[in-house]
Biopython code that builds the backbone (N, CA, C, O; Angstrom):
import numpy as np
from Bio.PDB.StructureBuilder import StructureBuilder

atoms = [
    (1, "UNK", "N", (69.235, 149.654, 90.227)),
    (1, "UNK", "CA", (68.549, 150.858, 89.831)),
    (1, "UNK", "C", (68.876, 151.130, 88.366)),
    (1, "UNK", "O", (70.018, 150.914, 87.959)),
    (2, "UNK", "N", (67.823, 151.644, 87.470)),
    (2, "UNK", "CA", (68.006, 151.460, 86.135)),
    (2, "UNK", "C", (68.426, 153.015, 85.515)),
    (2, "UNK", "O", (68.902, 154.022, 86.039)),
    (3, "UNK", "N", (68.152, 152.794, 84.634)),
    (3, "UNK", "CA", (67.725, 154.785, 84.355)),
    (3, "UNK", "C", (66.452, 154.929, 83.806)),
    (3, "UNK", "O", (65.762, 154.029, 83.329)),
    (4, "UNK", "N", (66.200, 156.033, 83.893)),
    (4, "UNK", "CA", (64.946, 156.349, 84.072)),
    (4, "UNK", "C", (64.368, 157.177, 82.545)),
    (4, "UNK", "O", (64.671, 158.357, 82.370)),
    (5, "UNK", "N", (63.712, 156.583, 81.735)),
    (5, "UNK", "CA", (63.731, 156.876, 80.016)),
    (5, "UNK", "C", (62.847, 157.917, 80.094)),
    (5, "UNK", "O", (61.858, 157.457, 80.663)),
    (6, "UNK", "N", (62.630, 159.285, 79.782)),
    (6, "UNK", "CA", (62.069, 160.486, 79.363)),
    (6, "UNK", "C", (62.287, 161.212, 78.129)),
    (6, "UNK", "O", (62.809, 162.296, 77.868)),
    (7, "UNK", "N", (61.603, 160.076, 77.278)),
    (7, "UNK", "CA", (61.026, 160.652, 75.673)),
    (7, "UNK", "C", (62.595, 159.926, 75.288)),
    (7, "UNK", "O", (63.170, 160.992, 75.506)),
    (8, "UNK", "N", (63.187, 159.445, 75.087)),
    (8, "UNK", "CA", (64.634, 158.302, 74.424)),
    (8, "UNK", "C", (65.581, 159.630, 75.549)),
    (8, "UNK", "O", (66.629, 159.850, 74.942)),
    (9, "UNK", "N", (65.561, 160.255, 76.494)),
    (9, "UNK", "CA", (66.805, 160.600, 76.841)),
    (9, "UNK", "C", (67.238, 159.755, 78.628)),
    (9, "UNK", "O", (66.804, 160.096, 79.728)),
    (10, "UNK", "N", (67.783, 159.119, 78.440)),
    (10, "UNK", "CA", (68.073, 158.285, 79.870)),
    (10, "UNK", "C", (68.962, 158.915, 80.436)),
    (10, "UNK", "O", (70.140, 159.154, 80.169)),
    (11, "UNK", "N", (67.656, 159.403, 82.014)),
    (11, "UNK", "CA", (68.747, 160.460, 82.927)),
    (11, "UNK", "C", (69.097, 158.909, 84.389)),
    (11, "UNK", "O", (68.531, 157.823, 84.516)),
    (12, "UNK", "N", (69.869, 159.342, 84.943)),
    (12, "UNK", "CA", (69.921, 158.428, 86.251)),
    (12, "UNK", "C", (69.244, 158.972, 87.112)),
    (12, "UNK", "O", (69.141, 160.195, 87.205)),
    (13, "UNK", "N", (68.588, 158.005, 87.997)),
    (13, "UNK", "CA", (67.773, 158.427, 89.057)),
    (13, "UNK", "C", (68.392, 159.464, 90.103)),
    (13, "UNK", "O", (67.525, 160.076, 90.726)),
    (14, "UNK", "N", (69.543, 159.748, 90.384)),
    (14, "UNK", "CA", (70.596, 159.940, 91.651)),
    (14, "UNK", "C", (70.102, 161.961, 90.882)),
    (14, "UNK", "O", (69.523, 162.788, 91.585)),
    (15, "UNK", "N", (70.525, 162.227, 89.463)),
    (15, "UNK", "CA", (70.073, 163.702, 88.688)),
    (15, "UNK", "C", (68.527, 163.609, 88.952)),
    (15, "UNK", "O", (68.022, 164.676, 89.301)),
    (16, "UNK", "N", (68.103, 163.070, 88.902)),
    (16, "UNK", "CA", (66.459, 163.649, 89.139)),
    (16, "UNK", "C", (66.376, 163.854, 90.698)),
    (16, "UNK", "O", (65.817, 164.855, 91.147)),
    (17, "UNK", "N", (66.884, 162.990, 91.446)),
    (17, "UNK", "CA", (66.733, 163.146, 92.703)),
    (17, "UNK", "C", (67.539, 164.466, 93.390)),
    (17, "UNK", "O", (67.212, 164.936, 94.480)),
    (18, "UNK", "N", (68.937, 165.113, 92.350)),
    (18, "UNK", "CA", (69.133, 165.962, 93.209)),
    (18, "UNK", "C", (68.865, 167.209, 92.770)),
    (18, "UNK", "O", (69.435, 168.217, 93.186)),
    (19, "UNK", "N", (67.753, 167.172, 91.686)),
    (19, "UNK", "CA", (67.088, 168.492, 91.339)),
    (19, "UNK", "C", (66.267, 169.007, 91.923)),
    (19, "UNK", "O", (66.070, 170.206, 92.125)),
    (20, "UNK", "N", (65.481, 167.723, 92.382)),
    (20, "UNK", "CA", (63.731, 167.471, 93.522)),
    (20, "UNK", "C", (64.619, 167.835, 94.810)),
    (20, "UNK", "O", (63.973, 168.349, 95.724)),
    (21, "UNK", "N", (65.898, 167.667, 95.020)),
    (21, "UNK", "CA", (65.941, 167.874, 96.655)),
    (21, "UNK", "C", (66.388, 169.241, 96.402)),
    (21, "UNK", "O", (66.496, 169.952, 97.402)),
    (22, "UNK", "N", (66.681, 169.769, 95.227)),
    (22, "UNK", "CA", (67.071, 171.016, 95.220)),
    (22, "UNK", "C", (65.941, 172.039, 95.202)),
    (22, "UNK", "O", (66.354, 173.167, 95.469)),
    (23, "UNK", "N", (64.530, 171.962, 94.945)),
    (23, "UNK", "CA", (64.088, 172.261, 94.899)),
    (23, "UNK", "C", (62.846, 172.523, 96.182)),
    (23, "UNK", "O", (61.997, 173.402, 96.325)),
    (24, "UNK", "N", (63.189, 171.398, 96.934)),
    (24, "UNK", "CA", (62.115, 171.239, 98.254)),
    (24, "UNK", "C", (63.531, 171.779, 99.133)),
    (24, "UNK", "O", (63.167, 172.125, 100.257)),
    (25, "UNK", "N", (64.703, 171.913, 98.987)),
    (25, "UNK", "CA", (65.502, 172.884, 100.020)),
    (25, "UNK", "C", (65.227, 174.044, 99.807)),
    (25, "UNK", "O", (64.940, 174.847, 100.695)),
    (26, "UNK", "N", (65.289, 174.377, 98.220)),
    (26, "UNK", "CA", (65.051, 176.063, 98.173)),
    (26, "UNK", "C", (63.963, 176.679, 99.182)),
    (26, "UNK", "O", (64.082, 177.694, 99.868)),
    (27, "UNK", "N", (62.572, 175.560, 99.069)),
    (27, "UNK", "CA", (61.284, 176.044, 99.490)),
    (27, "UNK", "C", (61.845, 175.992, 100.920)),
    (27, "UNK", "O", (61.574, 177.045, 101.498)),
    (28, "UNK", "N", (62.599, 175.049, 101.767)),
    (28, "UNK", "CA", (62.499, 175.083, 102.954)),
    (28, "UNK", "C", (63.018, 176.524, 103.596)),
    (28, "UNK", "O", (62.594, 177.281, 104.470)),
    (29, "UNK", "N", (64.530, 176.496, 102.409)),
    (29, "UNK", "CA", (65.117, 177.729, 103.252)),
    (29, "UNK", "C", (64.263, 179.083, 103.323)),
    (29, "UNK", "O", (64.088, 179.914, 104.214)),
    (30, "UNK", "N", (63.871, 178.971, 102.187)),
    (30, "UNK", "CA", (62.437, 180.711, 101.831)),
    (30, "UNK", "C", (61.875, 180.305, 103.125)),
    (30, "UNK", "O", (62.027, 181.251, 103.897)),
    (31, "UNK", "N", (61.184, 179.137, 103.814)),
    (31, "UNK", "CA", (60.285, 179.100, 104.940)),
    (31, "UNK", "C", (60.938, 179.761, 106.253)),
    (31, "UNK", "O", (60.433, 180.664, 106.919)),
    (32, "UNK", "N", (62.278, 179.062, 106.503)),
    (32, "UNK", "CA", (63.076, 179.215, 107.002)),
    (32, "UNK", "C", (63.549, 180.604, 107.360)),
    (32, "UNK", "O", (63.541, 181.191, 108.441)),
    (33, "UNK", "N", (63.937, 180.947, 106.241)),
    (33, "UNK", "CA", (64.195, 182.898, 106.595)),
    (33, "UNK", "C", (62.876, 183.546, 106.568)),
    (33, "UNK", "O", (62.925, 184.770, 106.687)),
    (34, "UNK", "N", (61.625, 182.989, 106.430)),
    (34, "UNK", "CA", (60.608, 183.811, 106.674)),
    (34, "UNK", "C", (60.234, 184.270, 107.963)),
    (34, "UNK", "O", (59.774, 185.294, 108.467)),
    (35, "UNK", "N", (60.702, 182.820, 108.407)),
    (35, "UNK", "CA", (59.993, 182.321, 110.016)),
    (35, "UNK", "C", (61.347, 183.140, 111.102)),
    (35, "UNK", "O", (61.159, 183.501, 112.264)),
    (36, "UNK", "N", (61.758, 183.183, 110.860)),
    (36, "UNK", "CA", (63.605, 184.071, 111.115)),
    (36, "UNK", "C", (64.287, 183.063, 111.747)),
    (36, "UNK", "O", (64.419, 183.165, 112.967)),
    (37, "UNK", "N", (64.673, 182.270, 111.276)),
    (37, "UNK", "CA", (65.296, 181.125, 111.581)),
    (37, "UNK", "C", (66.556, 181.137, 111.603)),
    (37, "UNK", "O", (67.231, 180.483, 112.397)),
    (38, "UNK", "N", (67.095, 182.056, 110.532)),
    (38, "UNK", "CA", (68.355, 181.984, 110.235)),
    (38, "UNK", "C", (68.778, 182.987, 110.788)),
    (38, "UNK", "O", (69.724, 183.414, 110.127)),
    (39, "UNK", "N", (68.525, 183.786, 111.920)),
    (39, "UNK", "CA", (69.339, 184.455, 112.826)),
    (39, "UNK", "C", (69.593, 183.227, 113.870)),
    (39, "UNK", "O", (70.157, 183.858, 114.764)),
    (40, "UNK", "N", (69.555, 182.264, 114.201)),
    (40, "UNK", "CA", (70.034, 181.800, 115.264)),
    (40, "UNK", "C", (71.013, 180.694, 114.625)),
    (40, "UNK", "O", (71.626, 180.025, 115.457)),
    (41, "UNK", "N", (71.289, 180.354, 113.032)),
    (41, "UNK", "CA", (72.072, 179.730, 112.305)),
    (41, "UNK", "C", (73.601, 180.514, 112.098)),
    (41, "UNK", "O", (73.820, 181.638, 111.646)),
    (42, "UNK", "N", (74.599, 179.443, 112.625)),
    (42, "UNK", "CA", (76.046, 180.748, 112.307)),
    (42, "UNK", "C", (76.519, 180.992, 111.511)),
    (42, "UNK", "O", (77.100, 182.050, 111.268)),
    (43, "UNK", "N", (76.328, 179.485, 110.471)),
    (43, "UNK", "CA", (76.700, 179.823, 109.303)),
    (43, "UNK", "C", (75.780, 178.919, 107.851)),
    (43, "UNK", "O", (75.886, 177.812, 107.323)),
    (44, "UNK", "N", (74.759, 180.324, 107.621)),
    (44, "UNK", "CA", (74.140, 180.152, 106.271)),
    (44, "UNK", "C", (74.586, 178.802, 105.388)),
    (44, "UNK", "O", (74.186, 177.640, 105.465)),
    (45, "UNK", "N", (75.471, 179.364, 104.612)),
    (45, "UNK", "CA", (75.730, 178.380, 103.467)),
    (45, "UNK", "C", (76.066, 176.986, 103.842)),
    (45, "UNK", "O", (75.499, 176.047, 103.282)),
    (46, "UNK", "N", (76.869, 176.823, 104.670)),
    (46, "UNK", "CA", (77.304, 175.627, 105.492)),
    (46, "UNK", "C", (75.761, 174.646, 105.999)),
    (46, "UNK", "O", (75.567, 173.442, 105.837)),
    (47, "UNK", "N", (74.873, 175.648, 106.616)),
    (47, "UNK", "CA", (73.496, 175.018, 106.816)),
    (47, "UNK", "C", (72.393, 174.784, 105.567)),
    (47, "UNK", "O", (71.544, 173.893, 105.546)),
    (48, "UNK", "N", (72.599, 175.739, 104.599)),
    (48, "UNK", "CA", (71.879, 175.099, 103.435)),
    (48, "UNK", "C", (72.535, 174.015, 102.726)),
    (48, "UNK", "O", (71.821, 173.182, 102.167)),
    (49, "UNK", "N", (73.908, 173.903, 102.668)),
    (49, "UNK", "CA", (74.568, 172.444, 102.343)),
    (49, "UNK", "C", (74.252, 171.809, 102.668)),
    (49, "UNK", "O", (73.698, 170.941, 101.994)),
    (50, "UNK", "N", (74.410, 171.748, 104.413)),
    (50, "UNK", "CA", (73.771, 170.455, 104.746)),
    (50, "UNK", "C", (71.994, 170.057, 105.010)),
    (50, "UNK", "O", (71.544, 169.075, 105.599)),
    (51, "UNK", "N", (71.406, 170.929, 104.501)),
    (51, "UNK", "CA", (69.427, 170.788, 104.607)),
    (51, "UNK", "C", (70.092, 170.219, 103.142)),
    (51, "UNK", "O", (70.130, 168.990, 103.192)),
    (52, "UNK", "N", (70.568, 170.685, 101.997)),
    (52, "UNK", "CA", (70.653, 169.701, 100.562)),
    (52, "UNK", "C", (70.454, 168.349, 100.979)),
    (52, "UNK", "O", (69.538, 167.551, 100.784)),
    (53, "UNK", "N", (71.911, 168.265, 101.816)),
    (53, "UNK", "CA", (71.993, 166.437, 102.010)),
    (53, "UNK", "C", (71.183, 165.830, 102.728)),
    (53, "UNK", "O", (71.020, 164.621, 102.566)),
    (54, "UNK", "N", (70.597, 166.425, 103.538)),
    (54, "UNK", "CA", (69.236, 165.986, 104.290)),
    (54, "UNK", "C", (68.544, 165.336, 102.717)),
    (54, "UNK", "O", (68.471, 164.385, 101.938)),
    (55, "UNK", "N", (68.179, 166.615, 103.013)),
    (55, "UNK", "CA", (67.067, 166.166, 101.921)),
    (55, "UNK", "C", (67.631, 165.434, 100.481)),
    (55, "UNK", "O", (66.790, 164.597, 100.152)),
    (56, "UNK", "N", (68.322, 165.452, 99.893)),
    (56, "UNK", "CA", (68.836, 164.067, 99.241)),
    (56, "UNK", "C", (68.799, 162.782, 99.589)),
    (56, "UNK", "O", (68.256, 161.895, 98.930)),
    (57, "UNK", "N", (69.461, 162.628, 100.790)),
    (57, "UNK", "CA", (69.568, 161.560, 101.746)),
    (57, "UNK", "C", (68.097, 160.900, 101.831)),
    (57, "UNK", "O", (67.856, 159.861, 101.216)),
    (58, "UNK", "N", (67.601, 161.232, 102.233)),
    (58, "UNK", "CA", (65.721, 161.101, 102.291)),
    (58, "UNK", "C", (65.188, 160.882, 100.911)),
    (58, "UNK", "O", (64.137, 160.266, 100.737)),
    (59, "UNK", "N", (65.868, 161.358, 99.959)),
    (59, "UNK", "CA", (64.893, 161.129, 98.749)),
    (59, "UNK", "C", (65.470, 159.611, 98.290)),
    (59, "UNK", "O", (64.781, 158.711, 97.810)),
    (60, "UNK", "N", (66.545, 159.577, 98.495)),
    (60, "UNK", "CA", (67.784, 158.489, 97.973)),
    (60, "UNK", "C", (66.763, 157.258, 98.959)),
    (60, "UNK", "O", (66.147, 156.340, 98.418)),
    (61, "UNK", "N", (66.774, 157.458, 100.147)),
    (61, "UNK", "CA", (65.745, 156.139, 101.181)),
    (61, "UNK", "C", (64.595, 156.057, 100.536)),
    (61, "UNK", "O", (64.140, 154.993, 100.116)),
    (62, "UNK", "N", (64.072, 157.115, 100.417)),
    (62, "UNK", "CA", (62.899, 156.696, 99.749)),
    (62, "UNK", "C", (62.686, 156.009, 98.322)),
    (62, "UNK", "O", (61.594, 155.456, 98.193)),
    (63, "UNK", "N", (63.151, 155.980, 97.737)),
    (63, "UNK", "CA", (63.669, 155.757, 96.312)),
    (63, "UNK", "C", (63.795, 154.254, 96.445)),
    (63, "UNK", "O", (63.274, 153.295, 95.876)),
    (64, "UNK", "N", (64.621, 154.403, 97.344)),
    (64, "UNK", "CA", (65.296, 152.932, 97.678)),
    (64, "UNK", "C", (64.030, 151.586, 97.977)),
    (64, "UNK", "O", (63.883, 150.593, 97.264)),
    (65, "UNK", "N", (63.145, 151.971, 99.371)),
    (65, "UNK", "CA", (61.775, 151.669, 99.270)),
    (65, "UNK", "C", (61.026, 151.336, 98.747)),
    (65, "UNK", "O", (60.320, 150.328, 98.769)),
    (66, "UNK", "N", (61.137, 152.757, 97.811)),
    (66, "UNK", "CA", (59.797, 152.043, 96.664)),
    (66, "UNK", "C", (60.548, 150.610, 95.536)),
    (66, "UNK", "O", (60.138, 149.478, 95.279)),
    (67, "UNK", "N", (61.512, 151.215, 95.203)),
    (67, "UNK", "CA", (62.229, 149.808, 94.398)),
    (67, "UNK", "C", (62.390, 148.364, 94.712)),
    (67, "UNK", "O", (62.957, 147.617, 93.914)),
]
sb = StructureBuilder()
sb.init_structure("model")
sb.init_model(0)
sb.init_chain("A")
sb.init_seg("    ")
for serial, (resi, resn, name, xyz) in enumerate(atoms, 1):
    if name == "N":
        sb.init_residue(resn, " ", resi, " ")
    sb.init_atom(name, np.array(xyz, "f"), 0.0, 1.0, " ", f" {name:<3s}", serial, name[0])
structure = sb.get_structure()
């Protein structure tokens, strides 16, 4: 896996990937407490940690795939 060149600044793929998973968790959890989900969750932060690594994890396979 190389790095990934945007205008001469070379980020690593692993920082782009955990901005994008940071960003499709945010959306999940907003869904998530919309839908009231997180009354039957015991502990919040502990469960958005781990929806992060989900979703990292998944972006990291996929990544992997396409390469």
């Amino acid at each position: 896996m190389g790095d990934i060149d945007i205008y001469g600044l070379f980020l690593p793929p692993l920082l782009i990937m955990a901005v994008l998973a940071w960003a499709l968790s945010a959306l999940l959890r907003r869904g998530l407490r919309a839908t009231g989900a997180y009354g039957l969750i015991w502990h919040p932060p502990l469960f958005d940690f781990a929806l992060y690594v989900l979703v990292l994890s998944g972006l990291a396979a996929l990544w992997s795939q396409m390469s």
